[in-house]
C-alpha positions in Angstrom: 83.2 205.6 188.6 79.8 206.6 189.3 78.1 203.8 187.8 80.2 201.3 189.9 78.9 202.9 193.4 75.3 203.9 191.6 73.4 201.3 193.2 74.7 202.9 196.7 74.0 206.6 195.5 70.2 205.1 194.7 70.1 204.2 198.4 71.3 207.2 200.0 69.1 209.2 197.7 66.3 207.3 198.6 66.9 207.1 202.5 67.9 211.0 202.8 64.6 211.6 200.7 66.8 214.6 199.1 65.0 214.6 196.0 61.8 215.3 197.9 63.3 217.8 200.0 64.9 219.8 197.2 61.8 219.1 194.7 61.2 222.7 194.1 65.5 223.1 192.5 64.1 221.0 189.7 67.5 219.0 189.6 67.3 215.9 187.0 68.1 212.4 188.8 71.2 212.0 186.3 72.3 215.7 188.0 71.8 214.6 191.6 73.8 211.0 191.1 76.6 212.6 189.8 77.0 215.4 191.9 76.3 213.2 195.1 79.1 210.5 193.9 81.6 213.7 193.7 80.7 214.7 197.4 80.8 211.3 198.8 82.8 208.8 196.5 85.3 210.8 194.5 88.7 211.2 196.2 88.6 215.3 196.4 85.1 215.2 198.1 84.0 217.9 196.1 81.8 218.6 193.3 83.2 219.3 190.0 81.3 222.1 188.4 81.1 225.7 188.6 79.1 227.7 191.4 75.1 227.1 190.3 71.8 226.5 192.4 72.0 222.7 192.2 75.6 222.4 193.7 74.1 224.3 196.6 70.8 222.8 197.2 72.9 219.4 197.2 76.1 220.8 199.6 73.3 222.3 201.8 72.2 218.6 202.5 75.6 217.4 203.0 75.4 216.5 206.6 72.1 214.2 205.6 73.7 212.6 202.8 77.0 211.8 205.2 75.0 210.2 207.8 73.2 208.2 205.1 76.8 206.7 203.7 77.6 206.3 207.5 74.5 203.7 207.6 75.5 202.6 204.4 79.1 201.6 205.5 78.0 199.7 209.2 75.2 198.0 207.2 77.5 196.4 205.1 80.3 196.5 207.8 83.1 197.7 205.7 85.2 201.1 206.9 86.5 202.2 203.1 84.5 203.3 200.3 86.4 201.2 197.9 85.3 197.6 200.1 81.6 198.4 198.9 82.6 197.5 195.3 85.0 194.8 195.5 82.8 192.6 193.8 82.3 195.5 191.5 86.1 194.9 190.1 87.4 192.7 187.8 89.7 190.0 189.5 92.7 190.1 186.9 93.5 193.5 184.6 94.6 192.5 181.4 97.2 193.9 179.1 98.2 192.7 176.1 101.6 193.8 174.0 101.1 197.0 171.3 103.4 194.7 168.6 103.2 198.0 166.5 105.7 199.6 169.7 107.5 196.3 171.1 107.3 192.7 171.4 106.9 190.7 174.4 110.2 189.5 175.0 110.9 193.0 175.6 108.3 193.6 177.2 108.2 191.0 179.9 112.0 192.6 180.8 110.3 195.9 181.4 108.3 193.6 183.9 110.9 191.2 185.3 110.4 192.6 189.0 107.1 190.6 188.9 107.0 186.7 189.4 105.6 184.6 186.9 102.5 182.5 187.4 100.6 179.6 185.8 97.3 180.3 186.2 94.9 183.2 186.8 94.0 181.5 189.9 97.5 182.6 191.4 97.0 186.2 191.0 95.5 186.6 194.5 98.0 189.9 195.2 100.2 192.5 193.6 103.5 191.2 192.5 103.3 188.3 189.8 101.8 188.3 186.1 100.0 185.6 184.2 101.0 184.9 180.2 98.0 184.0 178.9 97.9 180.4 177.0 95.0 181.3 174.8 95.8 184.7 173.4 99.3 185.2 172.8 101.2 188.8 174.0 98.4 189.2 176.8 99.0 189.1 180.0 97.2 189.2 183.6 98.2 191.0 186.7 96.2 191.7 190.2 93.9 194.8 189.6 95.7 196.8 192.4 99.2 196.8 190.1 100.2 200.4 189.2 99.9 199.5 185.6 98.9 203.3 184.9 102.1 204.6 186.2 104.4 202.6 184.2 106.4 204.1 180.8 105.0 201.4 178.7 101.4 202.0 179.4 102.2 205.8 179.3 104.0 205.4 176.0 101.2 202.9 174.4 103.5 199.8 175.0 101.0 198.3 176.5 97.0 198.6 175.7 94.8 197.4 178.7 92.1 195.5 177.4 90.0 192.5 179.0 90.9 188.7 177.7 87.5 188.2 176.2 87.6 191.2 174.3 90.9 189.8 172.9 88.5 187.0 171.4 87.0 188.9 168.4 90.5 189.8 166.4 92.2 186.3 167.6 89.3 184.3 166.0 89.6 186.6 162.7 93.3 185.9 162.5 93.9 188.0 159.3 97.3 187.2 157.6 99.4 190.2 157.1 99.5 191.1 153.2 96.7 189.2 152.5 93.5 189.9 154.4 91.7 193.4 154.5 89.3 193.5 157.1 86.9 196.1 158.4 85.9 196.7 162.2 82.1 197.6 161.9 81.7 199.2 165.4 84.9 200.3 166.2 85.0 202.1 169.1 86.6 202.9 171.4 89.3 201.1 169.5 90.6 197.8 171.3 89.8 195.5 168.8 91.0 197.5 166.2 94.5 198.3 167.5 94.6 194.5 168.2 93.7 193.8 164.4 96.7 196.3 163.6 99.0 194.3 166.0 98.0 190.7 164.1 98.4 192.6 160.6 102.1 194.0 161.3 100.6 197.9 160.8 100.3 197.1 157.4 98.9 199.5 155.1 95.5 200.7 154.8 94.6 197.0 155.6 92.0 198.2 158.2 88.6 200.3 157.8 87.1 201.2 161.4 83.6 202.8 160.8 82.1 204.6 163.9 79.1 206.4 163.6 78.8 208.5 167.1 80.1 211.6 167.2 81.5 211.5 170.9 83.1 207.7 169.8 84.8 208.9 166.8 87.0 211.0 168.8 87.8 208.1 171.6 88.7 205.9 168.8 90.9 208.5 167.4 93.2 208.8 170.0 93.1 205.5 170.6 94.6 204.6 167.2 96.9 207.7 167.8 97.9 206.4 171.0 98.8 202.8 169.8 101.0 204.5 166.9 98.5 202.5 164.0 97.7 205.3 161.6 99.4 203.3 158.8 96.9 200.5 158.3 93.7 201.8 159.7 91.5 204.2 157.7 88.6 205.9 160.2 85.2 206.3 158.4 82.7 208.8 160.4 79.8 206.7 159.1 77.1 204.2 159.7 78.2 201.2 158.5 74.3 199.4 157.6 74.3 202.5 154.8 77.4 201.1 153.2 77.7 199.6 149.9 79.4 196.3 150.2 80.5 196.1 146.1 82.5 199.6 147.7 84.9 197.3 149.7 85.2 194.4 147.4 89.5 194.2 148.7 87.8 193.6 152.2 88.1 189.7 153.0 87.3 189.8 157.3 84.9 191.3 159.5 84.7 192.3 163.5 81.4 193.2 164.8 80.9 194.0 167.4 77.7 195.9 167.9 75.2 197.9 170.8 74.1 195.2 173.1 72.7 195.0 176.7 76.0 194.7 178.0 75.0 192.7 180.6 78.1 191.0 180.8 79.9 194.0 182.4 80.2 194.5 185.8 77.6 196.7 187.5 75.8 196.5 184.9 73.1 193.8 185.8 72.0 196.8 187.9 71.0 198.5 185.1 68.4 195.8 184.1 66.8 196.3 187.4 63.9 198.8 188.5 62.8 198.4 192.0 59.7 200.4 191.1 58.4 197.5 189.4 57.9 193.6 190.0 60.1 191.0 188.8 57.4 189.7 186.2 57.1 193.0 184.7 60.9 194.0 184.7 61.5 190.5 182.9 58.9 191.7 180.3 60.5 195.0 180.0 64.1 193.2 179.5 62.5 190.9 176.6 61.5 193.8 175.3 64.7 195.0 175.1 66.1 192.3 174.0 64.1 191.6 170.7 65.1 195.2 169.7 68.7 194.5 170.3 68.7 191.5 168.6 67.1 192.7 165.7 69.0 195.6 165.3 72.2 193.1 165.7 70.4 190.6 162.9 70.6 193.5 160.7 74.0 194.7 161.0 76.0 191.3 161.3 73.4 190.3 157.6 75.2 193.0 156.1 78.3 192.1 156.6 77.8 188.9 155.5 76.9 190.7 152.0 79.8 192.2 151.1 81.4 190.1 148.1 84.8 188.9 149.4 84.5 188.6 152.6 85.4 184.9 153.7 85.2 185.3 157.6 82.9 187.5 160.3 83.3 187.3 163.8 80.2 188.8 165.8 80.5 189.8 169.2 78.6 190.9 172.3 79.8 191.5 175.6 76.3 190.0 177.0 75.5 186.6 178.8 71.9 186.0 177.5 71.4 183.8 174.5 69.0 186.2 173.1 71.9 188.6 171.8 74.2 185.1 171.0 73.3 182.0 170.3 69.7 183.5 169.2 71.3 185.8 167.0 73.3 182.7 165.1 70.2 180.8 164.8 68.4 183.4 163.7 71.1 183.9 160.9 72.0 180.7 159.9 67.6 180.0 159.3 67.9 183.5 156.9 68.1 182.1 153.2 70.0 184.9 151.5 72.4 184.0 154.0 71.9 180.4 153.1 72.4 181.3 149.5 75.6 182.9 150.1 77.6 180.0 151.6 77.6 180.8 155.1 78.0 178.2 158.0 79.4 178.6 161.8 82.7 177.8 161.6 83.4 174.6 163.5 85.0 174.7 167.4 89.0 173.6 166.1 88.5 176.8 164.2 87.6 178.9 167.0 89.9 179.2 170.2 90.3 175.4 170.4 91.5 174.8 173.8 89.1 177.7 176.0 86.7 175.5 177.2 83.6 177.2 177.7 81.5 177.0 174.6 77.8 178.0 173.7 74.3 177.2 174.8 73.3 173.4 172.6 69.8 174.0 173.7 69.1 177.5 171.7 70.1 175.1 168.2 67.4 172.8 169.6 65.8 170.7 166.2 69.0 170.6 164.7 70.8 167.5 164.3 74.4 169.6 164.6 73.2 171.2 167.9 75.8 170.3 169.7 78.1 171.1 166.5 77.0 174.7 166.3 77.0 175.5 170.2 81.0 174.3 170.3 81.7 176.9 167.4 80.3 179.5 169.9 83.2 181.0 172.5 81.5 182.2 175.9 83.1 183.7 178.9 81.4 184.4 182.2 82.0 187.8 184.5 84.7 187.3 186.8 84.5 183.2 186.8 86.7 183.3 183.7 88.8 186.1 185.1 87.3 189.0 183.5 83.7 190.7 181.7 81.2 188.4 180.2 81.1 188.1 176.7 80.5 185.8 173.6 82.1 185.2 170.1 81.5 183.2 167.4 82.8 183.1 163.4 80.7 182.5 160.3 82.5 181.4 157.5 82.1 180.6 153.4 84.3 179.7 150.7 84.5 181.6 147.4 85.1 180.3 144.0 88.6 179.7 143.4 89.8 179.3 147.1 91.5 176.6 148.2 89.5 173.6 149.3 92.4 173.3 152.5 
């Protein structure tokens, strides 16, 4: 919540000058965001923390920080908090069905009282729900539906989780009693619990490896949550210190791994620095950037060395081709990967029918360019009726497997 209205906090910070008039409280930035979105965006108005001398030095300034919003709110002629990030908000929430719980024919009677529509493009108020035609048991509903408050979100029914997101464990497609796959960056669980769905909850069929300590937990009550103990096995761990002749039953990957997530709303923010000019803030970003897609180089080359694994999908929930199509290039140029049989698995492979693909001109002195680009999956923030994102699946065949 208070990284959707952060930009607004910077401004009120900045017109109130309350960081120069309290210099001498020592209060970190991170402190004086927080507490100020509790005192002016939170619905109880009030700080959440216990009596200390930074809750006071900011209450003391109330009045200034009130007349600031006040300006805020007739500068960008709205009267409620919640109109100043609208564009903040996603246009459609997504749900799809926990098949571990229910199934969707059920599942739609539990949401009979809303009228069925066609297209996202129809879901311009409350009261009718979209079944998606590219990943099957999700659906779409206006964001202002009391999802929340129903039984089957409250009893795991129902897991909200953006359409793109969906893409990842879709394009994997692991049969049930066949494939064992492992979710490299599994938190805070999405993925996975959709994995469990598409593998019937069967038995230790899924190994989710989290390395953050905070994360770990978040994807342990997710899993709890969507009732799939059965088939996934939680590894505290980093998964680049694994040893891929350890999982030699494991024949699918999801990776999904740290990126810029610039595909996210609000988060394009985040890349900004209004201390700075837009050359050198571009600089800064490629600098970020190389690291990132380094680091996701590394991880996603691992994954492609583990013995029997046939398919990877790698992820990012980022729009720039740095992270994405760079990444694939960079992968598919790498000759141990070249050595081990691994292509980009071609477009009738890979969500067929969505119809925004990848970037041709990253694959640029290839004669497949055009080839590779349509194996890549891209959504765009809120055109495509949810977060930015990309997805794309590499692919080899293994002696003895069928040439079909």
């Amino acid at each position: 919540s208070t990284l959707k209205y952060k930009p607004f906090i910077l401004h009120i910070l900045k017109k109130s000058k309350i960081m120069e008039l309290e210099k001498k409280s020592k209060i970190p930035e991170p402190i004086f965001i927080l507490m100020v979105h509790d005192l002016l965006f939170s619905k109880t108005k009030r700080i959440q923390s216990k009596q200390h001398a930074w809750k006071d030095a900011i209450i003391k300034n109330r009045p200034r920080l009130e007349a600031e919003l006040a300006r805020l709110k007739i500068k960008h002629a709205v009267k409620s908090l919640d109109e100043l990030i609208e564009d903040d908000d996603t246009p459609v929430r997504w749900f799809r069905t926990n098949l571990i719980k229910t199934n969707t024919d059920s599942l739609l009677r539990e949401f009979s009282h809303l009228r069925k529509v066609n297209s996202i493009d129809e879901i311009t108020n409350t009261g009718v729900i979209y079944h998606d035609e590219f990943i099957p048991n999700l659906f779409g509903i206006h964001p202002r539906e009391k999802l929340t408050s129903t039984d089957a979100y409250k009893q795991g029914r129902v897991i909200i989780q953006d359409r793109a997101s969906c893409f990842p464990a879709q394009i994997l497609n692991p049969i049930p009693g066949k494939d064992k796959v492992i979710d490299a960056c599994a938190a805070p669980g999405n993925k996975t619990t959709h994995l469990a769905s598409l593998l019937n909850n069967s038995k230790r069929s899924i190994v989710a490896f989290e390395r953050d300590n905070k994360r770990i937990d978040t994807i342990k009550m997710m899993v709890e949550r969507a009732g799939g103990l059965d088939c996934i096995t939680i590894h505290h761990a980093d998964f680049t210190s694994t040893r891929p002749q350890d999982f030699k039953e494991i024949t699918g990957m999801l990776v999904d791994p740290s990126c810029s997530g610039s595909g996210i709303f609000g988060r394009a923010f985040d890349e900004q620095d209004s201390t700075i000019d837009e050359d050198e803030a571009r600089e800064k970003l490629n600098e970020r950037l190389v690291k990132l897609s380094s680091f996701q180089c590394t991880i996603v080359k691992h994954a492609l060395s583990f013995p029997n694994v046939r398919k990877v999908v790698y992820s990012t929930c980022s729009i720039h081709d740095e992270e994405n199509e760079g990444v694939v290039r960079q992968l598919i140029e790498d000759e141990e990967v070249k050595k081990q049989g691994w292509k980009v698995s071609k477009r009738e492979n890979v969500l067929p029918t969505w119809s925004r693909r990848g970037h041709p001109e990253v694959f640029k002195g290839y004669e497949n360019a055009k080839e590779l680009a349509e194996g890549c999956v891209r959504s765009l923030p809120k055109v495509d009726g949810g977060i930015g994102f990309f997805a794309v699946c590499f692919e080899r065949k293994l002696d003895g497997d069928d040439d079909d």
